[in-house]
C-alpha positions as CSV (number, residue, x, y, z in Angstrom):
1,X,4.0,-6.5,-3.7
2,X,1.2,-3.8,-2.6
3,X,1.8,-1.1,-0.3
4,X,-0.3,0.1,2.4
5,X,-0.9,4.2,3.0
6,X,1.9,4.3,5.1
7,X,4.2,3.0,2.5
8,X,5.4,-0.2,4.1
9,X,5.3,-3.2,1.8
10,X,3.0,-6.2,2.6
11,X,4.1,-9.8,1.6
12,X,1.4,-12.4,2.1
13,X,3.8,-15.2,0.9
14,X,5.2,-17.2,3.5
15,X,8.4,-18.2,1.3
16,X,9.1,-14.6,2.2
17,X,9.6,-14.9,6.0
18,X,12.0,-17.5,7.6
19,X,14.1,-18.4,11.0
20,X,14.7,-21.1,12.2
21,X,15.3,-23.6,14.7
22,X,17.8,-26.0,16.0
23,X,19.1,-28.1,18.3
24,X,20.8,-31.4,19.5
25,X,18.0,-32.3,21.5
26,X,15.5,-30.3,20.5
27,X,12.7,-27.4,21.8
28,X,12.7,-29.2,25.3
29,X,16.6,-28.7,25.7
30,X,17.2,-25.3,27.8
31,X,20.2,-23.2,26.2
32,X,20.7,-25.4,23.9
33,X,18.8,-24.9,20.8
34,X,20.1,-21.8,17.4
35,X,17.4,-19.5,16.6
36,X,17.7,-17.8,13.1
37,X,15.7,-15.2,13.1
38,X,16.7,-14.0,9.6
39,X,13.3,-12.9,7.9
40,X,11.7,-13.9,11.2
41,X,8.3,-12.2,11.6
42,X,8.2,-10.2,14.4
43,X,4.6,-10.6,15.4
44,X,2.8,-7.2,16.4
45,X,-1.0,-8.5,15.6
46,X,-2.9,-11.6,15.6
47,X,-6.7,-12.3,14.9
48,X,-8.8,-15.7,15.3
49,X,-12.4,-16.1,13.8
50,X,-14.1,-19.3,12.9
51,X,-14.8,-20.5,8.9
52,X,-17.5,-22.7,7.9
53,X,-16.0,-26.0,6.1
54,X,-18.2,-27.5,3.7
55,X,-16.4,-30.9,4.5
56,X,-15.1,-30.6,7.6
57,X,-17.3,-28.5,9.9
58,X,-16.1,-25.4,11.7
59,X,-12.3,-24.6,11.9
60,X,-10.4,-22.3,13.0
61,X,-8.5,-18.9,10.9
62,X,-5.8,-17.5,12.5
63,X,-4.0,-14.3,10.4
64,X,-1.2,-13.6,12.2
65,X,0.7,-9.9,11.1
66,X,4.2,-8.4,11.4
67,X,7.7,-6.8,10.3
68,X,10.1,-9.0,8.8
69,X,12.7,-8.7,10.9
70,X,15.5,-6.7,9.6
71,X,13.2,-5.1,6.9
72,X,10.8,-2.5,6.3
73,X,8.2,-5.3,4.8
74,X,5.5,-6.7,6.6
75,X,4.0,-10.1,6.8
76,X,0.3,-11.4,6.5
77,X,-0.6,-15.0,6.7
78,X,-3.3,-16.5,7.5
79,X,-3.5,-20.3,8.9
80,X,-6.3,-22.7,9.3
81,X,-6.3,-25.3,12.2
82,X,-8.8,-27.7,13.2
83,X,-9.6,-27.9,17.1
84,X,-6.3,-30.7,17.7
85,X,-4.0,-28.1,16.3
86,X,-5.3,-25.3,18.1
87,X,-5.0,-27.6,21.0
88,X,-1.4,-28.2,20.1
89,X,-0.5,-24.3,20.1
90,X,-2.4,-23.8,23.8
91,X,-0.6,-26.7,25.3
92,X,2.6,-26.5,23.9
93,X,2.6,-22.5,24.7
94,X,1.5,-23.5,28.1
95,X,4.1,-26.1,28.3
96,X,7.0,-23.6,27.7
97,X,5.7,-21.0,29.9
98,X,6.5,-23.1,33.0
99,X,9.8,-24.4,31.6
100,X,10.9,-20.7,31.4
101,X,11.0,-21.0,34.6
102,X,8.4,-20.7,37.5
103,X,8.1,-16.8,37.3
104,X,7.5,-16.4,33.6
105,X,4.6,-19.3,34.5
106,X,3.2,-17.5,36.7
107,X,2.9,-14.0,35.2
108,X,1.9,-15.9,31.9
109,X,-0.9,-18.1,33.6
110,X,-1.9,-15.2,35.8
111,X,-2.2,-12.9,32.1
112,X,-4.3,-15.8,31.0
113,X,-6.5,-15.9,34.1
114,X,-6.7,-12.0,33.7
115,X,-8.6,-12.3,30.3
116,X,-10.8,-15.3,31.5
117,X,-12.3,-13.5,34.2
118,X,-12.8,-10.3,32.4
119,X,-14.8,-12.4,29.5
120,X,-12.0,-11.6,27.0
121,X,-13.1,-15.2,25.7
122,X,-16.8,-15.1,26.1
123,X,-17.8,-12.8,23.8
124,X,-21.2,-13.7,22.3
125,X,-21.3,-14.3,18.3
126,X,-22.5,-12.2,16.1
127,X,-26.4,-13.1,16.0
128,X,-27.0,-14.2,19.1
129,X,-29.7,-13.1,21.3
130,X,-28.2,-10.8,23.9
């Protein structure tokens, strides 16, 4: 497994990491769902950029970074989505928000306004005119 300057091992395998959840009814039931967050990664960095497909036009690479929870190792994975399961992740994280309860929606839609109106998501591409 390597190790960064700061000593801290890196695993890029995802058999490494774990948790887990479950529940009689499933994510919608409130308070009634186990997490096991044994190997969970505790996620400190995230970043998104778009990859060229040969076969399937543009998608989406999402590496998302973190401790292993209850170790000094770190995990770094990336995934790929197309735009239905980047989609999925928006709506369903959206979704939750507001079941948290209206106050937790609110801060997290007003965050997300935040970073819409400050062109946090408009960024030109690299290459294009200015």
């Amino acid at each position: 497994m390597a190790r960064k300057r700061n000593g801290r091992r890196i695993s890029g395998d995802p058999r490494k990491t774990g948790g887990d959840i479950a529940g009689p009814g499933g994510p919608h039931d409130r308070n009634s769902v186990v997490v096991d967050t044994t190997n969970a990664v505790l996620l400190d960095s995230s970043t998104v950029v778009e990859v060229e497909s040969a076969s399937n036009g543009p998608i989406i690479g999402m590496l998302l970074e973190g401790r292993i929870n209850h170790t000094t190792d770190r995990a770094r994975n990336l995934y790929l989505m197309n735009e239905d399961g980047a989609a999925a992740l928006v709506t369903e994280l959206m979704a939750l928000a507001h079941r948290m309860g209206p106050e937790f929606g609110e801060r997290f839609m007003a965050r997300l306004d935040n970073l819409l109106d400050n062109n946090s998501f408009t960024a030109p591409k690299q290459g294009d005119p200015s």
